[in-house]
N, C-alpha and C positions, 0 to 999 in steps of 0.2 A: 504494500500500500504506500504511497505515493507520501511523501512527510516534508515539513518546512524545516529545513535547518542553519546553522549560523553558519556560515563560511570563513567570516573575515572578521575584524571587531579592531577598532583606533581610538584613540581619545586627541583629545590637546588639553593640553595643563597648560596654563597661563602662566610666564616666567615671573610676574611680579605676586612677593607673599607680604600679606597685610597680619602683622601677627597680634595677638591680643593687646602686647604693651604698646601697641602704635594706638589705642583708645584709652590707655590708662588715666590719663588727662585730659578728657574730651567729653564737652560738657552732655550732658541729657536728658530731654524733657520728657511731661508725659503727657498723654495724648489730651490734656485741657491746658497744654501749651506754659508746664509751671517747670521749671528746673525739678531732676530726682535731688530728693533732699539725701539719697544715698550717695557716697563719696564715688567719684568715676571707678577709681581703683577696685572699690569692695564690687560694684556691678559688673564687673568685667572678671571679675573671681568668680563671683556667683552664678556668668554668663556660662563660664567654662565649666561647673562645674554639674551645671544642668544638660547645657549640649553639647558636651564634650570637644568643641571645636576650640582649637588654641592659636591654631592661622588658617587664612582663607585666600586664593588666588584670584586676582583681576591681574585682565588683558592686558595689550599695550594701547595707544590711545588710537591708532592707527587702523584697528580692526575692529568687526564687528560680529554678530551671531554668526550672519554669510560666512563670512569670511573664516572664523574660527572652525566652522563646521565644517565648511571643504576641506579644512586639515587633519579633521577626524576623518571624513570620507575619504580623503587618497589614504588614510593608512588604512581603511578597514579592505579599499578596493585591492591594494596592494597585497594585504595580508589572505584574502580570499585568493585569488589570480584570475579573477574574472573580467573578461573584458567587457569594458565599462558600454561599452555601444552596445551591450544583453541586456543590458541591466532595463529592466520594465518599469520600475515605480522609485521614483524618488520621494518622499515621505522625510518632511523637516519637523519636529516637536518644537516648537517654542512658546512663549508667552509675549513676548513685546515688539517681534520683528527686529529690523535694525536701528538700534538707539547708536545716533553720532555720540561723544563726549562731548560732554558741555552743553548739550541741545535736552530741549523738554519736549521734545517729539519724535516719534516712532514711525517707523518705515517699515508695511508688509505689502508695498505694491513697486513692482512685483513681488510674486512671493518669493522668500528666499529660497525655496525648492528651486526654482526656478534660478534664483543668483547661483546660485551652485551645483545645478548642472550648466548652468555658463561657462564657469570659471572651470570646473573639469574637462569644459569641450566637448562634451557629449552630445552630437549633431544628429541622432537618429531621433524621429521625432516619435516615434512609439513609446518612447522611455517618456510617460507623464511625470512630471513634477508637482507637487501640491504641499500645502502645509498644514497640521494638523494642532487644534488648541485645545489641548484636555488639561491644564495643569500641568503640574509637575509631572503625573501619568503618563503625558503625552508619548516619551519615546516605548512606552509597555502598548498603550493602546493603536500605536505606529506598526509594531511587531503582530496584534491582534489583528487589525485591519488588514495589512499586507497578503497574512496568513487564509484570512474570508476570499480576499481577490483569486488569490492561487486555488482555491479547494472550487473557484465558480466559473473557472478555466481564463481570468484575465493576468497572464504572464506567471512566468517561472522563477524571475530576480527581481528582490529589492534591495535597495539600499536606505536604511533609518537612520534616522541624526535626530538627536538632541542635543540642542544647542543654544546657550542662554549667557546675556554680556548684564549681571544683575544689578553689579556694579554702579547701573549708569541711572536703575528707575528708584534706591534706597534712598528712606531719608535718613543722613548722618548723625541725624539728631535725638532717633528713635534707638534705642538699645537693642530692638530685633532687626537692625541694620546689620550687625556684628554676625547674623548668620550667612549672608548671604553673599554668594560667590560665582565668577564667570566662569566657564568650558563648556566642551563638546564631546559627544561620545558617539559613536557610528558602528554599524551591522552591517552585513551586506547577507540576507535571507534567500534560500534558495529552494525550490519544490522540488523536490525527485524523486527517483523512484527506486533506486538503487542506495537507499538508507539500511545501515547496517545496525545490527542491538534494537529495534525499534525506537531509534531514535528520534528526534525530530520535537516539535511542539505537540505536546500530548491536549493540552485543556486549556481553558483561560476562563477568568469570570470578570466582570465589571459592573459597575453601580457608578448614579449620578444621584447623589440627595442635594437639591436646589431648593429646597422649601426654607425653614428655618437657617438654616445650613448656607445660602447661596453666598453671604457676605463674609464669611469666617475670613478669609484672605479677600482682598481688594483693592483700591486705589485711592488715598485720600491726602488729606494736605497733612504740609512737614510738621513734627511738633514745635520747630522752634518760632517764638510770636514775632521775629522779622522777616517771618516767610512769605511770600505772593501765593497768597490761598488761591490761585486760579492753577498753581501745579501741582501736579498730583507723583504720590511716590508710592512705593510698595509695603499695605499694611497688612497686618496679620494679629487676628486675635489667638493667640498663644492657647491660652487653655485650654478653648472652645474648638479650637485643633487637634488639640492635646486627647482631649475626652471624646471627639468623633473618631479621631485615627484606631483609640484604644476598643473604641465598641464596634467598628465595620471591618474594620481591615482583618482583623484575624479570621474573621466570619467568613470574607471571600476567598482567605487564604484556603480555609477549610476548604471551602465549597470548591475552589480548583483545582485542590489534590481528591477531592471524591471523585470526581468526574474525571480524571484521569485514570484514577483505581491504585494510584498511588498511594501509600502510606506516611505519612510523616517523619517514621523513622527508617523510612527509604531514602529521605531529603538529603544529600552531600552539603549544599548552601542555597542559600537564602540571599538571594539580592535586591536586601528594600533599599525606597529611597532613604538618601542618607540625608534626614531632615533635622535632627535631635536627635543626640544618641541615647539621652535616658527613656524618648518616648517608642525608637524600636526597637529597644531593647524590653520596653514593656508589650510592644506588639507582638514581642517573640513569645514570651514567656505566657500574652495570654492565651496565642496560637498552642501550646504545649497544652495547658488547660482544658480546652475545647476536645481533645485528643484526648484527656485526663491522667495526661502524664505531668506530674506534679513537679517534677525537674527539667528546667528548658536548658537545651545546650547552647548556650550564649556563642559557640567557637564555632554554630553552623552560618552565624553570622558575620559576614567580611567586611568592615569598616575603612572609610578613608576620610570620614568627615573631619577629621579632627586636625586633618593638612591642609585640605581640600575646601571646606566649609559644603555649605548646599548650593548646588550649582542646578537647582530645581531638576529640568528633561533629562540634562547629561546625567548626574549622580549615578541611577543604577548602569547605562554602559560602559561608563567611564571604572567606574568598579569593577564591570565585568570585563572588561580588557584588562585593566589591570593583575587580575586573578587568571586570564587566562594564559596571559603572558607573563608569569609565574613573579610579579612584581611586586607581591606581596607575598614576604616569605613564610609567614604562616597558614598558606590558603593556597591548597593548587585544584582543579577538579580535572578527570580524564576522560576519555572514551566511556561511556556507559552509566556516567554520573547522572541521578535527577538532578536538577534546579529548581528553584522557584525565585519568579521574579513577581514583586509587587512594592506598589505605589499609591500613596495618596496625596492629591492635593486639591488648589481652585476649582471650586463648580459649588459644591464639593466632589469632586471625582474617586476612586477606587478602582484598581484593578492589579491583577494578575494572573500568572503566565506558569505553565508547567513545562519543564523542558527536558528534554533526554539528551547528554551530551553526545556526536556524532563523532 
């Protein structure tokens, strides 16, 4: 039977690292625009010691999502050996399009699927390009989508990107500025038919709760009171994150290893987004729960947030490249390994992904 599998897989890591003590002196309001009466230093302990991130990488000024993401996608093209004029779906995960430096305005016309099959050269006009807005989810529900095209007979290759410049829509001013971070991470998906071990994408689930839920993450003016309320930055209500991720995400987790017939302690790793380390570290653990296994193995989970920050779409391929290009030396997975991938974020979105390494 005919299965989608990964080929290829690249990231870009952005050479400039913003580490915690570059905000130890750096003032912070809160969202009714008053200074924290807590000393910068003690928030930035207590930033790290909730989300485990200690530095976070932004781009150079010069580039943008486009542009980052092609360099995820010539490594993933590379790392597959597919020739790029096969390739049927180009498939970009973002949130903001291209934000210039310095500018309060966003660019997704054209889309950047589209800048980036430009900039690769890729002149067969069969290879569609499009771009896809689920959240943070995006590059999981990029792989979902891809995967529906192929099973309904439109094309055999894709190539995914997630790729996000965060850097440019945060406000400095907000303490949950301190999570957020630029890269790209790239796949290249293939349908075939000569899949060995049953591998390939076994299952996937996804949810969109928009009722109550819709505004949890959203756009609103900076906390500091000499700000131009007419621009808008990247906000996020913590908790109300915190307490949705912890009640659905395990839930879908479940439901995508059912549907697979997979077990959980069949699982080799676990590649969630890396939003907060203390909160998937709670989505592991309630995943273990749900299964009624009372001890969760924290080591099926492979982290980079803590160098890295949240780099929203890229987060989980950029992990999964890293892990699979043996880059993090406590995490390798091989030929016949399950996975699982999942994600939550804006909408509010959920999903993931069951996979069998090929």
């Amino acid at each position: 039977m005919p299965r989608t599998i990964i080929t290829g897989t690249g990231c870009y890591i952005p050479p400039f690292i913003q580490t915690n003590q570059d905000f130890a002196n750096h003032i912070f309001y809160t969202n009714d625009q008053q200074p924290l009466a807590t000393a910068p230093g003690d928030v930035v302990e207590k930033f790290k010691q909730i989300t485990g991130i200690e530095e976070r990488r932004y781009t150079t000024d010069n580039l943008t999502a486009s542009d980052i993401g092609t360099e995820a996608a010539r490594e993933a093209i590379k790392d597959s050996g597919v020739d790029p004029e096969t390739i049927d779906h180009i498939i970009v995960a973002h949130n903001f399009g291209n934000v210039l430096k310095n500018t309060i305005q966003t660019a997704a016309v054209p889309s950047l699927a589209c800048l980036v099959k430009n900039a690769l050269g890729i002149k067969n006009p069969s290879c569609i390009a499009y771009d896809i807005l689920f959240g943070c989810p995006g590059w999981v529900q990029g792989m979902i989508q891809a995967d529906a095209f192929f099973k309904s007979g439109l094309g055999k290759k894709a190539l995914i990107i997630g790729t996000e410049t965060l850097s440019r829509v945060i406000d400095m001013y907000d303490r949950d500025s301190m999570i957020f971070s630029d890269g790209a991470g790239a796949a290249v998906i293939e349908y075939r038919d000569d899949v060995p071990n049953n591998a390939g994408i076994l299952s996937s689930s996804c949810q969109t709760h928009s009722i109550d839920e819709v505004d949890y993450i959203n756009m609103g003016k900076s906390y500091s009171p000499d700000s131009d309320p007419s621009v808008r930055y990247l906000k996020m209500k913590g908790r109300k994150v915190y307490e949705y991720a912890i009640k659905h995400v395990p839930a879908a987790m479940k439901d995508c290893l059912e549907k697979s017939g997979v077990h959980l302690n069949e699982v080799k790793k676990i590649f969630i987004h890396q939003a907060n380390e203390k909160m998937d570290e709670a989505i592991i653990k309630r995943l273990y729960q749900l299964y009624g296994i009372p001890e969760a193995k924290l080591d099926v989970m492979p982290m980079c947030i803590s160098w890295l920050g949240n780099s929203s779409v890229a987060t989980i391929p950029t992990l999964y490249d890293l892990v699979k290009k043996r880059k993090l030396d406590e995490h390798e997975i091989v030929a016949g390994d399950v996975v699982l991938f999942a994600s939550v974020g804006a909408g509010m979105n959920i999903n993931a992904v069951a996979y069998r390494e090929a």
